[in-house]
mmCIF file of the C-alpha atoms, coordinates in Angstrom:
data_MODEL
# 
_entry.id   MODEL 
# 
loop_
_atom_site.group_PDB 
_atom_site.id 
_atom_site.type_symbol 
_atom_site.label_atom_id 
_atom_site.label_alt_id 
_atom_site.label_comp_id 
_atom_site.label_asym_id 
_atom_site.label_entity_id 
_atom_site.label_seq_id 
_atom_site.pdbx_PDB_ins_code 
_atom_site.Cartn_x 
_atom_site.Cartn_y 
_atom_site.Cartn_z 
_atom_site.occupancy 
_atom_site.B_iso_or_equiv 
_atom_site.pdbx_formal_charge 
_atom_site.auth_seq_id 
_atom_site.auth_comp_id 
_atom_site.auth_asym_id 
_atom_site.auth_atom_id 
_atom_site.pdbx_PDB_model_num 
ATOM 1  C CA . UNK A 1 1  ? 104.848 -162.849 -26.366 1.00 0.00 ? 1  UNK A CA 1 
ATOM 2  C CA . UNK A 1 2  ? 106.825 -165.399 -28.465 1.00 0.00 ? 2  UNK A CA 1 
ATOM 3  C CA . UNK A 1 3  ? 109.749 -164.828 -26.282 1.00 0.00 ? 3  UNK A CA 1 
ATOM 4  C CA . UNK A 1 4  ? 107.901 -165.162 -23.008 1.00 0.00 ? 4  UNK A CA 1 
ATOM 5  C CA . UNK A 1 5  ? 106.575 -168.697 -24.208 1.00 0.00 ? 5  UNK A CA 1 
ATOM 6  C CA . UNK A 1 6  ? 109.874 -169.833 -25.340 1.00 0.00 ? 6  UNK A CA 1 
ATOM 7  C CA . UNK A 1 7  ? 110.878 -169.016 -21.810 1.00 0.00 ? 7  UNK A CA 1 
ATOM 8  C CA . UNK A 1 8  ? 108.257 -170.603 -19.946 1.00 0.00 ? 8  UNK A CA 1 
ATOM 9  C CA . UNK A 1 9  ? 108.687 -173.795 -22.555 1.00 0.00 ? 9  UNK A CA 1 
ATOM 10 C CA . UNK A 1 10 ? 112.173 -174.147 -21.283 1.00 0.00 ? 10 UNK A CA 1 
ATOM 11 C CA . UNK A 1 11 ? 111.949 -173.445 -17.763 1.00 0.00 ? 11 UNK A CA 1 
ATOM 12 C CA . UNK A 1 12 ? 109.410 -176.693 -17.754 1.00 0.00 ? 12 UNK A CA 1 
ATOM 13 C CA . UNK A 1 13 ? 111.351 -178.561 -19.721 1.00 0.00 ? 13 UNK A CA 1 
ATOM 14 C CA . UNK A 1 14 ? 114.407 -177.836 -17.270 1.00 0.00 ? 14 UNK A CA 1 
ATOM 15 C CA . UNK A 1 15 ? 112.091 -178.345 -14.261 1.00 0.00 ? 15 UNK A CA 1 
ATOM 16 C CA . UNK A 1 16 ? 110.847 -182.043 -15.552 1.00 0.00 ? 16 UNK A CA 1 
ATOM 17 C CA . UNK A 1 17 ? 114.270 -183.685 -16.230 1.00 0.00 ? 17 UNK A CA 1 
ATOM 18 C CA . UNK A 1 18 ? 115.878 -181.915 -13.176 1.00 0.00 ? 18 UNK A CA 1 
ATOM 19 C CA . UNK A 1 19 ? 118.396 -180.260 -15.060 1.00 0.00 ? 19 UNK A CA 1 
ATOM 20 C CA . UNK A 1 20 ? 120.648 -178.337 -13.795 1.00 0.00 ? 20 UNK A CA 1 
ATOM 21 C CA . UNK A 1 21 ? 121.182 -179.971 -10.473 1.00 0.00 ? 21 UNK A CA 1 
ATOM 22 C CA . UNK A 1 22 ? 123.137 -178.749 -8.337  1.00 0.00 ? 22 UNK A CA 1 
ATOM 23 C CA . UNK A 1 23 ? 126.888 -180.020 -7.592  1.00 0.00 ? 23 UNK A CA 1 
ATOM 24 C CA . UNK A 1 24 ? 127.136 -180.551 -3.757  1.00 0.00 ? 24 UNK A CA 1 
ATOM 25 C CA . UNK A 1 25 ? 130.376 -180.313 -2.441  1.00 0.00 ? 25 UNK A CA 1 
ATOM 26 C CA . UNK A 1 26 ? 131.088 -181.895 1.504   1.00 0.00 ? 26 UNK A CA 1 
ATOM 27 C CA . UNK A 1 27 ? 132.436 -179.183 4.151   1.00 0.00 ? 27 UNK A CA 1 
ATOM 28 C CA . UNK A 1 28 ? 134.513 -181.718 6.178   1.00 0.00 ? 28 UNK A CA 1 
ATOM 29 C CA . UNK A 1 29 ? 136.437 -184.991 4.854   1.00 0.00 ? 29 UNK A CA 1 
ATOM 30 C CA . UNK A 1 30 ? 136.594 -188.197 6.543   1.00 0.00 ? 30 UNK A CA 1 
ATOM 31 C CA . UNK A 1 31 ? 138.643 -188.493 9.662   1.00 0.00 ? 31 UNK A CA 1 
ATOM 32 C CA . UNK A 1 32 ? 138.126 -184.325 10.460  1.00 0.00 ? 32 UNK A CA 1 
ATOM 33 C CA . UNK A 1 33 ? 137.197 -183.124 13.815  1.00 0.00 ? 33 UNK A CA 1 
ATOM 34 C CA . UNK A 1 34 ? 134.440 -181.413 14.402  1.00 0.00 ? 34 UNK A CA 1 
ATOM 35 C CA . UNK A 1 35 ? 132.034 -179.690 16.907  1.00 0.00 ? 35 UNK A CA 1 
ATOM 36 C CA . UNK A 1 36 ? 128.590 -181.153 16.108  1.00 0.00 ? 36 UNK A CA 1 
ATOM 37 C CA . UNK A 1 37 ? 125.582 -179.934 18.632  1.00 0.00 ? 37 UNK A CA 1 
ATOM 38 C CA . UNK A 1 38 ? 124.336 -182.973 20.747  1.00 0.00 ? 38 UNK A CA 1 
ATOM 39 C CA . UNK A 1 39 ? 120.859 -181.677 20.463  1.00 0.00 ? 39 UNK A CA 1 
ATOM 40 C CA . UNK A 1 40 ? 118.604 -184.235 18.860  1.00 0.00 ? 40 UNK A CA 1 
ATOM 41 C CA . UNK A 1 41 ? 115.362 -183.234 18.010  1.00 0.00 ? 41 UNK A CA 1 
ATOM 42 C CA . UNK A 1 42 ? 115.308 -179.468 16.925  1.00 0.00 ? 42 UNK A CA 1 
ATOM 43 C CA . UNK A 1 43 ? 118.427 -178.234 14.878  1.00 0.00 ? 43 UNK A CA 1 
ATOM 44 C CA . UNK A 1 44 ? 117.945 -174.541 15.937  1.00 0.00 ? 44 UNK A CA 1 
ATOM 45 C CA . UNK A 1 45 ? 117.829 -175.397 19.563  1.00 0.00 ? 45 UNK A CA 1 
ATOM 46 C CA . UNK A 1 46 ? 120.764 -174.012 21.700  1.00 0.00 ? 46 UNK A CA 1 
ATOM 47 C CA . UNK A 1 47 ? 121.992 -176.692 23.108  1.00 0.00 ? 47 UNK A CA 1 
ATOM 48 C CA . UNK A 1 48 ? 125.421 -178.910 24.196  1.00 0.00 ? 48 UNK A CA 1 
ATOM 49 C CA . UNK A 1 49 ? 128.093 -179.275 22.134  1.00 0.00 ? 49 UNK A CA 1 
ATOM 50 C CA . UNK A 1 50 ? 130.945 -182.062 21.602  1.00 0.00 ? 50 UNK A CA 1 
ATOM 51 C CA . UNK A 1 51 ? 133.895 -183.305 19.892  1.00 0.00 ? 51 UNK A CA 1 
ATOM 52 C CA . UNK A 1 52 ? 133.752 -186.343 17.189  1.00 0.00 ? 52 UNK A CA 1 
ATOM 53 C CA . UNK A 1 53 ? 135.681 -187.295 13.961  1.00 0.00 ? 53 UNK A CA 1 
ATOM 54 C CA . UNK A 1 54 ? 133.495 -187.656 10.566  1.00 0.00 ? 54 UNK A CA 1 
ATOM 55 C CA . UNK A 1 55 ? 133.516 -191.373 9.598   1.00 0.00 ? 55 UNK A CA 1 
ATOM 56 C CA . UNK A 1 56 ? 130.859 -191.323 6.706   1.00 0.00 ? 56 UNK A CA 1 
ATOM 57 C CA . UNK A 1 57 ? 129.980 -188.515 4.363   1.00 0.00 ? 57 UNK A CA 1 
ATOM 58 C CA . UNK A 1 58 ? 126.661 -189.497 2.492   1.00 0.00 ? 58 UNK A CA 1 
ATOM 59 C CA . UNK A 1 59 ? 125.600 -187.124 -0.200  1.00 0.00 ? 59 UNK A CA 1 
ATOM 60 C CA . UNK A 1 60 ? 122.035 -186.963 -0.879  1.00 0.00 ? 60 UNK A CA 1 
ATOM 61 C CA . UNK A 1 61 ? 121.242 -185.519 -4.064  1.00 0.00 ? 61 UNK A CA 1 
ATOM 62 C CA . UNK A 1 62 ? 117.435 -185.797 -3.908  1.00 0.00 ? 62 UNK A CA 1 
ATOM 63 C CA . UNK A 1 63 ? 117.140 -183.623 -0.685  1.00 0.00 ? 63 UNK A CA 1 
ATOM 64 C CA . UNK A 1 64 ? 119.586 -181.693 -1.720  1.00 0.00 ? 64 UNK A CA 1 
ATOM 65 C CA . UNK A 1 65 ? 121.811 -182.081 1.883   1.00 0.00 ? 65 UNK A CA 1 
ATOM 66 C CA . UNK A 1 66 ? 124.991 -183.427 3.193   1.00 0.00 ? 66 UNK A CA 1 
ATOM 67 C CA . UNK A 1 67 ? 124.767 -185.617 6.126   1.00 0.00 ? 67 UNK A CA 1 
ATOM 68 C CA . UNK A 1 68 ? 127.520 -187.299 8.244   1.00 0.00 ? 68 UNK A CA 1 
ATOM 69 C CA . UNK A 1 69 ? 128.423 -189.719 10.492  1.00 0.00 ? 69 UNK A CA 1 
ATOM 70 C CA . UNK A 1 70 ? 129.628 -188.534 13.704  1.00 0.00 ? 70 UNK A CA 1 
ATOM 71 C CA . UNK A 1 71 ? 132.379 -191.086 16.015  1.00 0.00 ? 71 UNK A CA 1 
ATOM 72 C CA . UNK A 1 72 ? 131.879 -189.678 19.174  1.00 0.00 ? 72 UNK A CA 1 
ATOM 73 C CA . UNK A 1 73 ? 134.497 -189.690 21.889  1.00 0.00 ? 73 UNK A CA 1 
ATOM 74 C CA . UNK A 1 74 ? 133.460 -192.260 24.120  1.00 0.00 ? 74 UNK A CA 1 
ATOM 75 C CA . UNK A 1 75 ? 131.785 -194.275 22.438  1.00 0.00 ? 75 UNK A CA 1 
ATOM 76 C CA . UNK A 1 76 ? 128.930 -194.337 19.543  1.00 0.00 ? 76 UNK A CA 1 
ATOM 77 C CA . UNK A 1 77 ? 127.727 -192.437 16.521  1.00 0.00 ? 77 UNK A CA 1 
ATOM 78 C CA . UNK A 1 78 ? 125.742 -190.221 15.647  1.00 0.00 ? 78 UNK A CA 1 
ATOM 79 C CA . UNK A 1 79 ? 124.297 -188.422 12.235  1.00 0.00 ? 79 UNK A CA 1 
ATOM 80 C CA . UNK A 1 80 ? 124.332 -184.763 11.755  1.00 0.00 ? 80 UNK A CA 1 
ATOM 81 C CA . UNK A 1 81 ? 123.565 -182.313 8.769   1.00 0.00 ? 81 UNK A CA 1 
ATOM 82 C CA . UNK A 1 82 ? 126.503 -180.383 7.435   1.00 0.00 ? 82 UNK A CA 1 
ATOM 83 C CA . UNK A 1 83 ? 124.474 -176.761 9.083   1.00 0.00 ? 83 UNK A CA 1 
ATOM 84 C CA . UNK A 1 84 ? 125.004 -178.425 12.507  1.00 0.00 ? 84 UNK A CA 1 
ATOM 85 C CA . UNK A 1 85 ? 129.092 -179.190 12.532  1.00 0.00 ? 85 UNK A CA 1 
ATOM 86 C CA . UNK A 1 86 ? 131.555 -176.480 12.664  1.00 0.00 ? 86 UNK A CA 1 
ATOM 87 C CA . UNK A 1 87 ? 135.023 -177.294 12.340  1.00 0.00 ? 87 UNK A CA 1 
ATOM 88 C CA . UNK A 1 88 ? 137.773 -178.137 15.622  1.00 0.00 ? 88 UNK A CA 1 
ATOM 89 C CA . UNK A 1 89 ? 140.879 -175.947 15.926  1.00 0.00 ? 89 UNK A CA 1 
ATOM 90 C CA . UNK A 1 90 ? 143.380 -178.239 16.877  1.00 0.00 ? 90 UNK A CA 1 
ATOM 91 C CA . UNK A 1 91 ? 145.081 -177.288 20.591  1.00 0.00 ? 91 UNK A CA 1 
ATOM 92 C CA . UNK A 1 92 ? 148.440 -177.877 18.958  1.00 0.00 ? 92 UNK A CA 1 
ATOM 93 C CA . UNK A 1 93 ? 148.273 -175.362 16.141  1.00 0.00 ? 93 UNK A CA 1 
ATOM 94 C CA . UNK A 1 94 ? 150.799 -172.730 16.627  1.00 0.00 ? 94 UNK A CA 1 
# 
């Protein structure tokens, strides 16, 4: 019974200073290409696809979630979450 209060004693304490946080670690770099899904409001939507290059990584720690900043081809930006870019294959990869 001890043990289990101990337990519970330290899980709170752990809970209330946010400790351990977790060490989030960005997929893509600056300047990558990616595919990031063009649709806008739901993230589980099949939708279009595109081509852009990341320009801003922005970590944020409180939500737990990467987020970046699209360059799109023609012109503009955009921001996606990290679950909706996949990576570009370049054509002149042998």
């Amino acid at each position: 019974m001890l043990r289990n209060l101990l337990i519970a004693i330290t899980k709170a304490f752990k809970w209330f200073v946010g400790w351990p946080r977790p060490v989030l670690v960005p997929k893509f770099k600056t300047g990558c290409e990616v595919w990031y899904s063009t649709s806008r409001y739901d993230e589980e939507a099949e939708g279009g696809a595109a081509i852009g290059t990341v320009e801003i990584v922005k970590v944020d720690r409180a939500a737990e979630e990467i987020n970046y900043l699209i360059k799109t081809k023609p012109h503009g930006a955009v921001w996606r979450k990290e679950s909706q870019l996949q990576p570009c294959a370049s054509a002149n990869k042998e």
